[in-house]
Residue, then its C-alpha position, 0 to 999 in steps of 0.5 A: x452228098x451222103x445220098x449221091x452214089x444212091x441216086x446215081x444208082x436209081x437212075x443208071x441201073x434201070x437205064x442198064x436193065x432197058x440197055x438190056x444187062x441183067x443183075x447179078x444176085x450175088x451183087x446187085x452193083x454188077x451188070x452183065x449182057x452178050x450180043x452176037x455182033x457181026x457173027x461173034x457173041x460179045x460180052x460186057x460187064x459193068x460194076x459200078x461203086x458209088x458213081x464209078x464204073x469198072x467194065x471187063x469186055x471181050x471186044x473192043x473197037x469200032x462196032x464192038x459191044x463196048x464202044x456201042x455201050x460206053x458212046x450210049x452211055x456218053x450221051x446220056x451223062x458227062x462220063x470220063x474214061x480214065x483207061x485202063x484200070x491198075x487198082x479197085x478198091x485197094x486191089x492193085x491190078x496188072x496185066x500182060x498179054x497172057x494174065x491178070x495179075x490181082x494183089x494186095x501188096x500196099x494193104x498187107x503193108x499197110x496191116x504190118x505197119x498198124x498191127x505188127 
């Protein structure tokens, strides 16, 4: 089971390369792409941790970007959306019309408690 999320990565990285995402350097697990889609450039970007995938898009919708992607992706793999996201990797994430709120609230709590 150790090796599940690398094997998941040999076959869904090339399969977002042929999709046409490019690689980041920076970070070989994040995945980004635009397309002109009825007269607008969308964009997508896909981070993927072990056999979880995190998408920010400036679309969403019949036609978008987005939902072209994730229906080709579901038809590729048995894949869930469970929505929006409120926490990555201990970063809790809220949102509202005019921001992106990231904290850390329960690991800083967490440090306090085993440390202090």
């Amino acid at each position: 089971m150790a090796q599940a999320g690398r094997r998941w990565q040999r076959s869904f990285f090339p399969w977002l390369r042929d999709w046409g995402f490019t690689q980041c350097s920076l970070d070989p697990c994040v995945f980004t792409t635009q397309r002109e889609v009825d007269g607008r450039l969308q964009q997508l970007v896909v981070s993927c941790y072990m056999d979880d995938l995190f998408t920010l898009y400036s679309e969403n919708g019949p036609g978008s970007l987005y939902e072209s992607c994730t229906s080709d992706l579901a038809a590729r793999w048995n894949v869930e959306d469970q929505g929006p996201v409120s926490d990555l990797l201990n970063v809790d994430i809220t949102r509202d019309a005019d921001c992106i709120l990231l904290q850390q609230r329960k690991y800083i709590e967490h440090l306090v408690e085993t440390y202090l």
